[in-house]
SETOR-710685 format. One record per residue: x, y, z of N, C-alpha, C in turn; residue number from 1. Coordinates in Angstrom, 3 decimals, padded with zeros to 6 digits. Example, Ala and Ser with C-alpha at 12.3 -4.5 7.8 and 13.67 -1.06 7.14 Angstrom:
% SETOR-710685
n.px|n.py|n.pz|ca.px|ca.py|ca.pz|c.px|c.py|c.pz|num
013.190|-005.690|007.800|012.300|-004.500|007.800|013.200|-003.300|007.800|1 .
012.850|-002.250|007.080|013.670|-001.060|007.140|012.900|000.030|007.870|2 .
END
This chain:
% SETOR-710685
n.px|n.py|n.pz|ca.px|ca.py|ca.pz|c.px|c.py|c.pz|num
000.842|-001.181|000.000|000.000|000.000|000.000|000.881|001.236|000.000|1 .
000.450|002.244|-000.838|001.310|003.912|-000.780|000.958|004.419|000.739|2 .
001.807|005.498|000.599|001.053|006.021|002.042|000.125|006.598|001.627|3 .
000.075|007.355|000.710|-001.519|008.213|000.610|-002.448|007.255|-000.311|4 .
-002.262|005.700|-000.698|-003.204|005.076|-001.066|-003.074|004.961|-002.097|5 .
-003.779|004.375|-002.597|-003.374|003.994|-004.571|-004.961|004.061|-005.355|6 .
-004.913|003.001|-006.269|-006.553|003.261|-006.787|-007.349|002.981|-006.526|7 .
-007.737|002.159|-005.158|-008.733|001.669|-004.487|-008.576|002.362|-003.351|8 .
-007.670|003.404|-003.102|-007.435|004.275|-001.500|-006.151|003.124|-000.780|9 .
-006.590|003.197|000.507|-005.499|002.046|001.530|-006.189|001.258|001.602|10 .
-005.337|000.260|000.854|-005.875|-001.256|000.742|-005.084|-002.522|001.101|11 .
-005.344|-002.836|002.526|-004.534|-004.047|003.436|-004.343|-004.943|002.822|12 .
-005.340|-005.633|002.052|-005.621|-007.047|001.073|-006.363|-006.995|-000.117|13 .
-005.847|-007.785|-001.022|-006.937|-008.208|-002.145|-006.300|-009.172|-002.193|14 .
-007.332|-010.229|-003.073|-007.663|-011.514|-003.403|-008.512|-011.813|-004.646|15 .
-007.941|-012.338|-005.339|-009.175|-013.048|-006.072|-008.798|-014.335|-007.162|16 .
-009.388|-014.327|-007.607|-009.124|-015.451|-008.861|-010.168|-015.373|-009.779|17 .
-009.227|-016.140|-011.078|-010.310|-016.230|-012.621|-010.541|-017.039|-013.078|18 .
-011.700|-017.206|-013.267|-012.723|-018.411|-014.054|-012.881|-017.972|-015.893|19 .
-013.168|-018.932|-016.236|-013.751|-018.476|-017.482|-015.333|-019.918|-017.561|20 .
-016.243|-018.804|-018.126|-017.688|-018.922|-018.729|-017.476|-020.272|-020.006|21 .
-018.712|-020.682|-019.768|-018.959|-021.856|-020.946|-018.614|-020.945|-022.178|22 .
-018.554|-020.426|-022.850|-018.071|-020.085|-023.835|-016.817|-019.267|-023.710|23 .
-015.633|-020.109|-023.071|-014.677|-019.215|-022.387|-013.842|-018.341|-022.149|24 .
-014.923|-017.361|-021.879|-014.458|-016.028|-021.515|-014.335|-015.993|-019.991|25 .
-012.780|-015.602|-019.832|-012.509|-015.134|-018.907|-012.641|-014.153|-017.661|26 .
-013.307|-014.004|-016.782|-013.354|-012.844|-015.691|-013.218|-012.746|-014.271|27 .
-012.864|-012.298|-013.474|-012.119|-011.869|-012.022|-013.188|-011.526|-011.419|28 .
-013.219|-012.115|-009.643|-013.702|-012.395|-008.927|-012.828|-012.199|-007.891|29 .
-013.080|-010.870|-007.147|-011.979|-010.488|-006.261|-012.351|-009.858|-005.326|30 .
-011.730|-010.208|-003.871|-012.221|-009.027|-002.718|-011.094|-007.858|-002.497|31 .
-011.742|-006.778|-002.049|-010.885|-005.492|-001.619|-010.854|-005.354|-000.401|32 .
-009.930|-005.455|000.761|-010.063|-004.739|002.372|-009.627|-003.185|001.607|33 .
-010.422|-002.607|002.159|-010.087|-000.845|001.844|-009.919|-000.650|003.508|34 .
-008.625|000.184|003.349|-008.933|000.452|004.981|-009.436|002.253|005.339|35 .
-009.920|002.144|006.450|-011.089|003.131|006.569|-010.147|003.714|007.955|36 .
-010.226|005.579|008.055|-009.909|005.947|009.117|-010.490|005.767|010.364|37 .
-011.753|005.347|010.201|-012.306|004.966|011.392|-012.560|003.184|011.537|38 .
-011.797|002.556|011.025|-012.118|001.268|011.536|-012.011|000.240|012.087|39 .
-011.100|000.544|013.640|-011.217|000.630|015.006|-011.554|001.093|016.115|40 .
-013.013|001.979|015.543|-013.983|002.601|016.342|-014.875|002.282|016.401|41 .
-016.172|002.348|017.765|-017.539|001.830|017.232|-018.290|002.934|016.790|42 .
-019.320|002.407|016.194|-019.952|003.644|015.654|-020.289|004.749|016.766|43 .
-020.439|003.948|017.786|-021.036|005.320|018.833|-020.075|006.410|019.075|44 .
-018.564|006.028|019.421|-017.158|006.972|019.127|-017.378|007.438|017.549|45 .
-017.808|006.916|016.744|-017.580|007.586|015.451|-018.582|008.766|015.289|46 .
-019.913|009.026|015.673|-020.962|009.718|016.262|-020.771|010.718|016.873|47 .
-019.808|010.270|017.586|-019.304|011.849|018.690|-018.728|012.263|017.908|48 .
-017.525|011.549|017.436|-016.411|012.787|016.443|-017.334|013.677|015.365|49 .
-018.372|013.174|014.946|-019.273|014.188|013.997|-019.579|015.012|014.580|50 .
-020.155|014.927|015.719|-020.891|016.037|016.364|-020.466|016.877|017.144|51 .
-018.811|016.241|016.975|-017.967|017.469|018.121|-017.140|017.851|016.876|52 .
-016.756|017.362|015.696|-015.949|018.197|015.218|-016.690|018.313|013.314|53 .
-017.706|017.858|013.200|-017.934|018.115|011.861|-018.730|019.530|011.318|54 .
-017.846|020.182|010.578|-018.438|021.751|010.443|-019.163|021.887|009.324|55 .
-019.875|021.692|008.685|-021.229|022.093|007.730|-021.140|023.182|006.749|56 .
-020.607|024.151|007.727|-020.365|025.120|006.862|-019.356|025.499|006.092|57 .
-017.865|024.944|006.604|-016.483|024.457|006.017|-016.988|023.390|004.975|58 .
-017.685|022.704|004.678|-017.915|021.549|003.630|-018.439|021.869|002.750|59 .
-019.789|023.036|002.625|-020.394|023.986|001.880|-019.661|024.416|001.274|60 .
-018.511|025.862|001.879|-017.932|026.670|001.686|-017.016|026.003|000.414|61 .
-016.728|024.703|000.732|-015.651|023.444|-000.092|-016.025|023.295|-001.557|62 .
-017.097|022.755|-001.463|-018.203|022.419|-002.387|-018.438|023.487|-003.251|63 .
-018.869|024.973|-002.798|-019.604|025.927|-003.623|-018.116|026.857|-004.089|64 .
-017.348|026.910|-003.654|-016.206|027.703|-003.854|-016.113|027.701|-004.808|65 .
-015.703|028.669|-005.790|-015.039|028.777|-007.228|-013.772|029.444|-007.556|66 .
END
């Protein structure tokens, strides 16, 4: 994994493997772990951090800026 993530973001694992179809065509069957900044929290800690630090109007301001 990069440090700032690659094309799936931070990704701990993938896996998969390929089959091919009765008329055989080939295709991939694969899992992604994406890893998430919060995902050694429970949601109820994840809840607070919104409501103590998520600003609405900084995200707007983000969004509509030109």
């Amino acid at each position: 994994m990069l440090p700032c993530g690659g094309v799936c973001g931070g990704v701990m694992a993938l896996g998969g493997s390929n089959e091919h179809q009765g008329i055989g065509t080939p295709h991939l069957h694969a899992d992604i772990h994406v890893v998430c900044v919060h995902q050694y929290r429970t949601l109820h800690e994840i809840a607070d951090l919104i409501a103590k630090e998520f600003d609405g109007k900084a995200l707007l301001e983000y969004y509509t800026d030109e």
